[in-house]
PDB file as gemmi writes it, atoms N, CA and C in Angstrom:
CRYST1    1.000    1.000    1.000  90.00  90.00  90.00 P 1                      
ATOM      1  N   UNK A   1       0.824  -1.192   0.000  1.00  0.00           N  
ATOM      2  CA  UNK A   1       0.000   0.000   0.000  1.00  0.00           C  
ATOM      3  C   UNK A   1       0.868   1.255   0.000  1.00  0.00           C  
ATOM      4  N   UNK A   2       1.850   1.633   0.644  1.00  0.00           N  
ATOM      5  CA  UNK A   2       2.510   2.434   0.864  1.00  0.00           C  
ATOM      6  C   UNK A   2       3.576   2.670  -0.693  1.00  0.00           C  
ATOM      7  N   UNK A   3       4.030   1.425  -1.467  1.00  0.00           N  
ATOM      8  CA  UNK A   3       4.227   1.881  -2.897  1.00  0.00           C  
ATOM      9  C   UNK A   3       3.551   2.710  -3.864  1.00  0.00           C  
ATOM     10  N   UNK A   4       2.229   2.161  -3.438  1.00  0.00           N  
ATOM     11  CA  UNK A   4       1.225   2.982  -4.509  1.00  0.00           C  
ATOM     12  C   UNK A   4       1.062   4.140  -3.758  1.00  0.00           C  
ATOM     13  N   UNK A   5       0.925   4.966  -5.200  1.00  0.00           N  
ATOM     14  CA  UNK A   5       0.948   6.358  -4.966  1.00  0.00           C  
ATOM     15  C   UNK A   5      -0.577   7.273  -4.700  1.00  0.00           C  
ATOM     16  N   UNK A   6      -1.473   6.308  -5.220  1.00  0.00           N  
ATOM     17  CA  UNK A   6      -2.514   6.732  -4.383  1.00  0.00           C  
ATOM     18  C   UNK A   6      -2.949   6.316  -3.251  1.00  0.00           C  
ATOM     19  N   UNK A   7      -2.921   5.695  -2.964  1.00  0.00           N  
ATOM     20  CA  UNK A   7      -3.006   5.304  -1.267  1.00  0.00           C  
ATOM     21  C   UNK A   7      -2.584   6.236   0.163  1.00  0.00           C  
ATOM     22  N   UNK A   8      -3.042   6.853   0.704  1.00  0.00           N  
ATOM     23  CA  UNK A   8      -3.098   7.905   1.564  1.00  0.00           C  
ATOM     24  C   UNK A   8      -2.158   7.353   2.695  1.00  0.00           C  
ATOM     25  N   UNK A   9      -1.700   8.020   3.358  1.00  0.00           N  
ATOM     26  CA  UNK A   9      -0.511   7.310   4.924  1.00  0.00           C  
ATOM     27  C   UNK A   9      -1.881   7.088   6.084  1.00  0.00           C  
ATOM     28  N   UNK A  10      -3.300   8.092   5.918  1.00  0.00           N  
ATOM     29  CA  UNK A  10      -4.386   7.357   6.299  1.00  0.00           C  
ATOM     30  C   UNK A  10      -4.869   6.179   6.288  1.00  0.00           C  
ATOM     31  N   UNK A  11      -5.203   5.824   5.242  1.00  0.00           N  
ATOM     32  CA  UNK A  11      -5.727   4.540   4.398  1.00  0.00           C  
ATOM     33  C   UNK A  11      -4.673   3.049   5.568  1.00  0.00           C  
ATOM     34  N   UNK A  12      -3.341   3.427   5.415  1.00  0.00           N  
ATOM     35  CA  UNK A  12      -2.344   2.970   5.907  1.00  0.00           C  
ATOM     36  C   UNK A  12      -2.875   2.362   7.475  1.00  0.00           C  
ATOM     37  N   UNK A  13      -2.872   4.049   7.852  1.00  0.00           N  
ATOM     38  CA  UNK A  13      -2.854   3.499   8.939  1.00  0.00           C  
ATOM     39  C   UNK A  13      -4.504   2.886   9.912  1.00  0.00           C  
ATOM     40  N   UNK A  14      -5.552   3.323   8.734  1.00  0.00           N  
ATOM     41  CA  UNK A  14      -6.619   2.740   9.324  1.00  0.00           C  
ATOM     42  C   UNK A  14      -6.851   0.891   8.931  1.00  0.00           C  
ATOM     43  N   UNK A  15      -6.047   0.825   8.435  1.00  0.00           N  
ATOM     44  CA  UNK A  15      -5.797  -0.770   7.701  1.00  0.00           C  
ATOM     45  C   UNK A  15      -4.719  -1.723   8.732  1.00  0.00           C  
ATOM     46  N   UNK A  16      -3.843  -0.544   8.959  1.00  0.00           N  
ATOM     47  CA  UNK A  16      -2.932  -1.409   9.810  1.00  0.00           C  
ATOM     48  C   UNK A  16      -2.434  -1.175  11.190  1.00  0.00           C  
ATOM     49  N   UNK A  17      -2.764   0.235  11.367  1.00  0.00           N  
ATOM     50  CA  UNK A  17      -2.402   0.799  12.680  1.00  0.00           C  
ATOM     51  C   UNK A  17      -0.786   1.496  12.468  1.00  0.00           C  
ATOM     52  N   UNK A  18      -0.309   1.803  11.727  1.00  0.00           N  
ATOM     53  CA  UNK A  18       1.121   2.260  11.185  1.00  0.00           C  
ATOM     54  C   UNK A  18       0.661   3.693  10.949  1.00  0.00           C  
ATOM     55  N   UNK A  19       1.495   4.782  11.611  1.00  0.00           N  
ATOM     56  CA  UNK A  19       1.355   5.728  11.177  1.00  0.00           C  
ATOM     57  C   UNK A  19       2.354   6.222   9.922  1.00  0.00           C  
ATOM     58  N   UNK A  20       2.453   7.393   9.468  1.00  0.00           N  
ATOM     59  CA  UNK A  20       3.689   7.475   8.692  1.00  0.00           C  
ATOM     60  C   UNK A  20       4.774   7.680   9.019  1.00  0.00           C  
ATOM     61  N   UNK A  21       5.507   8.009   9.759  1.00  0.00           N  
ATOM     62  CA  UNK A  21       6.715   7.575  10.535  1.00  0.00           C  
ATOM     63  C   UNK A  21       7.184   6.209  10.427  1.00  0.00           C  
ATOM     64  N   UNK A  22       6.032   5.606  10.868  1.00  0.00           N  
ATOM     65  CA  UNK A  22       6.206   3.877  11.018  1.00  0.00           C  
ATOM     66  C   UNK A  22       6.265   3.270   9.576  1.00  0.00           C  
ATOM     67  N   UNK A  23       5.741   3.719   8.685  1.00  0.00           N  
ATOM     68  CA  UNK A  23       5.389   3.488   7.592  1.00  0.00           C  
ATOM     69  C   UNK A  23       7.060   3.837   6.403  1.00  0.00           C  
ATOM     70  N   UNK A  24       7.196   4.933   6.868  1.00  0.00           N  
ATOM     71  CA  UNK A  24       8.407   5.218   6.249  1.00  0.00           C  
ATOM     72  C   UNK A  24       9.264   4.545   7.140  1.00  0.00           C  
ATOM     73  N   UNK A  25      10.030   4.058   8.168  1.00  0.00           N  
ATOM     74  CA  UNK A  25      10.548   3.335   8.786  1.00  0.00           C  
ATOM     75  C   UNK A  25      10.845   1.642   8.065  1.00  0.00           C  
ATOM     76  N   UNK A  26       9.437   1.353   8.213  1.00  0.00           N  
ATOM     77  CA  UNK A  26       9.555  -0.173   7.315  1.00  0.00           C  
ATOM     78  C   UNK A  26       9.982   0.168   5.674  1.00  0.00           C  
ATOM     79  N   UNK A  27       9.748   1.037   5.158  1.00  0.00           N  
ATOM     80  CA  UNK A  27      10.276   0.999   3.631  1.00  0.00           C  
ATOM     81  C   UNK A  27      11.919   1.219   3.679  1.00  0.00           C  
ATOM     82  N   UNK A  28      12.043   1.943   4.648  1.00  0.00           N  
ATOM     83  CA  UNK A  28      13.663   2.328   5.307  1.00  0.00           C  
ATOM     84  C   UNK A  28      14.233   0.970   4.744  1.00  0.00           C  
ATOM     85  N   UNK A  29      13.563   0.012   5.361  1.00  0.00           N  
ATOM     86  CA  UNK A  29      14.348  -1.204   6.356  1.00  0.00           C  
ATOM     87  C   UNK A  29      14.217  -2.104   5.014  1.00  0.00           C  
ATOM     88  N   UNK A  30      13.277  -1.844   4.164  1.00  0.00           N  
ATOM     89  CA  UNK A  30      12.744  -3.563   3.400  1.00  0.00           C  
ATOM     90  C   UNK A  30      13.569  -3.032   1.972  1.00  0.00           C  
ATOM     91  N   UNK A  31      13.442  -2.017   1.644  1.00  0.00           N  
ATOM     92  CA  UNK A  31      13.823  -1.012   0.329  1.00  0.00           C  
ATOM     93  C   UNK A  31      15.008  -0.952   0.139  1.00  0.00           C  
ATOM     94  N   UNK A  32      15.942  -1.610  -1.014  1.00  0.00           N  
ATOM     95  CA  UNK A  32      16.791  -0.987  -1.269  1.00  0.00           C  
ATOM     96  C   UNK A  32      17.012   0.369  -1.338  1.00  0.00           C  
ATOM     97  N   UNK A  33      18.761   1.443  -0.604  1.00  0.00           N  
ATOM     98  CA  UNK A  33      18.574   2.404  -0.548  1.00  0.00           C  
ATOM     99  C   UNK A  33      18.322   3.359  -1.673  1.00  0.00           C  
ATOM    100  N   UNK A  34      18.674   3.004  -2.982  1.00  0.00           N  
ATOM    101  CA  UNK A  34      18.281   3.954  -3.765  1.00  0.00           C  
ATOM    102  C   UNK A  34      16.457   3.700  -3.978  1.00  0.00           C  
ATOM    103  N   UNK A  35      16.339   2.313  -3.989  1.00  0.00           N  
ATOM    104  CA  UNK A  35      14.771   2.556  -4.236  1.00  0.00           C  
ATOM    105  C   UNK A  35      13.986   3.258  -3.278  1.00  0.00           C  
ATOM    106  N   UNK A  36      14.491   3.442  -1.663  1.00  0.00           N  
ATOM    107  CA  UNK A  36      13.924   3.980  -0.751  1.00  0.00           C  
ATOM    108  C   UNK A  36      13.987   5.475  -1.155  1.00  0.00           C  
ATOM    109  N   UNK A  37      15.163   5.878  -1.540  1.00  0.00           N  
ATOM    110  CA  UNK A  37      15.362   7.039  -1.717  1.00  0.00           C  
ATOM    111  C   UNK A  37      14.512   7.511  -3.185  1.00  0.00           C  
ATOM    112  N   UNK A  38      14.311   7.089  -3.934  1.00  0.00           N  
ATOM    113  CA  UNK A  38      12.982   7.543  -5.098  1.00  0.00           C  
ATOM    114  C   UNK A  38      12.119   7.406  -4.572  1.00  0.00           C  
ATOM    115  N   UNK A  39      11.172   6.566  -3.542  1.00  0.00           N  
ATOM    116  CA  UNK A  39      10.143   6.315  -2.924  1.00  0.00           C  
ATOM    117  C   UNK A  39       9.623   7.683  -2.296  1.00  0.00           C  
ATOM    118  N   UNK A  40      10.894   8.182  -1.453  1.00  0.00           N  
ATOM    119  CA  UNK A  40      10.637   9.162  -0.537  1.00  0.00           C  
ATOM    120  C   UNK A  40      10.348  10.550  -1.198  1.00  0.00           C  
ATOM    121  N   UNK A  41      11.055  10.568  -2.408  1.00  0.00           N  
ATOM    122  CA  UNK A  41      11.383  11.624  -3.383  1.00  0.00           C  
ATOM    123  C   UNK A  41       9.566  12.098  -4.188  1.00  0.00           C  
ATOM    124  N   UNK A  42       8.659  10.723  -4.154  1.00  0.00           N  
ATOM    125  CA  UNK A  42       7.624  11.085  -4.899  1.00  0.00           C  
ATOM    126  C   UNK A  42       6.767  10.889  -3.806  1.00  0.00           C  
ATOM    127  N   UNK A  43       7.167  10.842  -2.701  1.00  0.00           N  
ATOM    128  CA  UNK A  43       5.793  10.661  -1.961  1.00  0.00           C  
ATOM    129  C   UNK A  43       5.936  12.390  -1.473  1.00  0.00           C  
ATOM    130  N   UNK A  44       6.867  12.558  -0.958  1.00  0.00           N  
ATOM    131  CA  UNK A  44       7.117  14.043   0.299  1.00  0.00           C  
ATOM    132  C   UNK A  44       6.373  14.946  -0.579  1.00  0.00           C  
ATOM    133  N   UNK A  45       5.423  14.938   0.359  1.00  0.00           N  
ATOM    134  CA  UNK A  45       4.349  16.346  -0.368  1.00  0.00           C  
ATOM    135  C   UNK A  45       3.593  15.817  -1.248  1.00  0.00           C  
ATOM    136  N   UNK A  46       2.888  14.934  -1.425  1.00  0.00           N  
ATOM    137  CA  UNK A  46       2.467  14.368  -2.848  1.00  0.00           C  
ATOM    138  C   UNK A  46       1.276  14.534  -1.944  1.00  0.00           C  
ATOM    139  N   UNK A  47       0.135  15.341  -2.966  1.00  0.00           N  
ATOM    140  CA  UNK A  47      -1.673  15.127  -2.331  1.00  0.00           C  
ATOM    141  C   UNK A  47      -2.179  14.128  -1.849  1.00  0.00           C  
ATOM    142  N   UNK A  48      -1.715  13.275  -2.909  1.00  0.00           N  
ATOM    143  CA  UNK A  48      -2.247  11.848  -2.788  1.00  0.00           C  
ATOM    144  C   UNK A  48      -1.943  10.957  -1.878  1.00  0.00           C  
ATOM    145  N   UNK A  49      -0.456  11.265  -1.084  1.00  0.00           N  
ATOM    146  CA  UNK A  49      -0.141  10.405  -0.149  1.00  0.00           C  
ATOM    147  C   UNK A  49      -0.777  11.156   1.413  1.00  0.00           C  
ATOM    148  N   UNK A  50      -1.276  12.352   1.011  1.00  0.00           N  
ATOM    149  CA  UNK A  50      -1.881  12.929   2.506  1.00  0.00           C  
ATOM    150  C   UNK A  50      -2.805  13.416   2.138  1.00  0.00           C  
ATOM    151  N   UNK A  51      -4.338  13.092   2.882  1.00  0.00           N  
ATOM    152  CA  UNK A  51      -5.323  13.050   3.317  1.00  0.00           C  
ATOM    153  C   UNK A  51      -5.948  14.893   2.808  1.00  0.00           C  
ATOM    154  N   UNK A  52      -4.877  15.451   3.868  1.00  0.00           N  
ATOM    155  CA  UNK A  52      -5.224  16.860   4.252  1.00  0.00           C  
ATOM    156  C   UNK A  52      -4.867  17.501   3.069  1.00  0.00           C  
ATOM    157  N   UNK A  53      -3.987  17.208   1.921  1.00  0.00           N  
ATOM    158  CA  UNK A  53      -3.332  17.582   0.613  1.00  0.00           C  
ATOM    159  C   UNK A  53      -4.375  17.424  -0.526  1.00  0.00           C  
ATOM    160  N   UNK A  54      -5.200  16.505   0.137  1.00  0.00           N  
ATOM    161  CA  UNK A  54      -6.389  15.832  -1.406  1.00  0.00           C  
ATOM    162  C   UNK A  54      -7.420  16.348  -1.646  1.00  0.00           C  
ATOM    163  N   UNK A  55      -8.188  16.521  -2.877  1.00  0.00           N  
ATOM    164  CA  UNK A  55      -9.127  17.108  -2.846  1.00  0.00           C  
ATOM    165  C   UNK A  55     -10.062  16.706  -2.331  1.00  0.00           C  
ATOM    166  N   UNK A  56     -11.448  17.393  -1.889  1.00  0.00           N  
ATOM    167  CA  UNK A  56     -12.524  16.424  -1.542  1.00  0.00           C  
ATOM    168  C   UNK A  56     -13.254  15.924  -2.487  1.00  0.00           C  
ATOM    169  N   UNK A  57     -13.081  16.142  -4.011  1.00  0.00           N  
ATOM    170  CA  UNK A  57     -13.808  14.892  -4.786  1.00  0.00           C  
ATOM    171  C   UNK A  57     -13.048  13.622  -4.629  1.00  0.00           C  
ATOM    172  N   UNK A  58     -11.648  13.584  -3.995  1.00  0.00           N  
ATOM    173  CA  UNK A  58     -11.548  12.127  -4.454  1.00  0.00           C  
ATOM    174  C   UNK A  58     -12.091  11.312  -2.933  1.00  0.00           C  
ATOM    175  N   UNK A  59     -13.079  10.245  -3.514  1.00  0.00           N  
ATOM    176  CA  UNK A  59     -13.291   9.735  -2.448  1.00  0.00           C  
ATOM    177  C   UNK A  59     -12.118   8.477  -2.036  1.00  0.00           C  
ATOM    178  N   UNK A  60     -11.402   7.711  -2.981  1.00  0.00           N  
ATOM    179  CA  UNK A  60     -11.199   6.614  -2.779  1.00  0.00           C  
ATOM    180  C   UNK A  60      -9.182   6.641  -2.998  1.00  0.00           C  
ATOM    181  N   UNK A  61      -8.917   5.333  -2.365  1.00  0.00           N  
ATOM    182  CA  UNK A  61      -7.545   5.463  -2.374  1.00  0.00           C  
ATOM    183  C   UNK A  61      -6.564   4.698  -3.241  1.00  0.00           C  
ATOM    184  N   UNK A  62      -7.706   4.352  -4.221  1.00  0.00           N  
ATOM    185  CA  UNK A  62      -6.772   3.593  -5.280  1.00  0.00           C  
ATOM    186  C   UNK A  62      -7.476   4.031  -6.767  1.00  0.00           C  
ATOM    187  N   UNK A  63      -6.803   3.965  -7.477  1.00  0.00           N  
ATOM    188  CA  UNK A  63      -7.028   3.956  -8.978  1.00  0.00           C  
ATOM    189  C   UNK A  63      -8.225   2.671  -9.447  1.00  0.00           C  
ATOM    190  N   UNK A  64      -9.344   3.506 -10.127  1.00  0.00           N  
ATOM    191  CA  UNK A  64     -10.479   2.634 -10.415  1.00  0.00           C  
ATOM    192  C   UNK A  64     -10.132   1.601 -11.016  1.00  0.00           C  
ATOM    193  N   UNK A  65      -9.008   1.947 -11.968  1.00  0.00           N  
ATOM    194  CA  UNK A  65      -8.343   0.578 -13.035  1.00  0.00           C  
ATOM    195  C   UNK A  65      -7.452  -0.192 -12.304  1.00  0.00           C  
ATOM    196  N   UNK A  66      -7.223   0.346 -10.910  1.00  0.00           N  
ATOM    197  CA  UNK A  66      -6.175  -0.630 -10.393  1.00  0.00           C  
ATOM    198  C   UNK A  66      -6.496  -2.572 -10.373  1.00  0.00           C  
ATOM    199  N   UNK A  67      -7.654  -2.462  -9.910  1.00  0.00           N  
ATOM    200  CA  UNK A  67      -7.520  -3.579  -9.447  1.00  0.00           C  
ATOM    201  C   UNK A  67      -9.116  -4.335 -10.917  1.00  0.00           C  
ATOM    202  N   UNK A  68      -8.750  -4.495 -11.160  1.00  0.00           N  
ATOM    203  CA  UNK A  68      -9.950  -5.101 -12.847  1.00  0.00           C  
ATOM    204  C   UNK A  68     -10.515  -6.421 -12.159  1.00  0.00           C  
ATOM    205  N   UNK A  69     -11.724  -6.750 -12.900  1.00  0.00           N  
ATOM    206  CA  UNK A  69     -12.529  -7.911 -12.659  1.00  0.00           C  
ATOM    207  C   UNK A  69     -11.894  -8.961 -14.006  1.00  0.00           C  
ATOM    208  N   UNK A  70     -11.647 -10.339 -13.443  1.00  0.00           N  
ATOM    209  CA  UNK A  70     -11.361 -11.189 -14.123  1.00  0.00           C  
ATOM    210  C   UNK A  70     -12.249 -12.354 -14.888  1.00  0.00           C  
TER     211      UNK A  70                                                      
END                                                                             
């Protein structure tokens, strides 16, 4: 959840109890450092990764096409 870029550090943490601290912590740890370091690069400040940044039309935290019916 925390890869995808629409997914809120909310979403996060009402799913798992991880705030973003905690959240960036485990990508710290699991992420290679350059991949951690692009990770961090498109999230910091990104609307989409904070709640308070997003508009209020979007209701939802993933991309409608993300996930398709098979």
């Amino acid at each position: 959840m925390a890869w995808e870029d629409r997914t809120p550090f909310d979403a996060i943490e009402k799913s798992f109890g991880l705030g973003e601290p905690q959240v960036i912590a485990i990508m710290r740890k699991e992420l290679k450092r350059s991949s951690f370091e692009l990770w961090r690069k498109r999230v910091t400040g990104r609307a989409t990764k904070h709640s308070a940044l997003r508009s209020e039309d979007v209701t939802r935290a993933y991309c409608p096409t993300q996930y398709k019916n098979k």
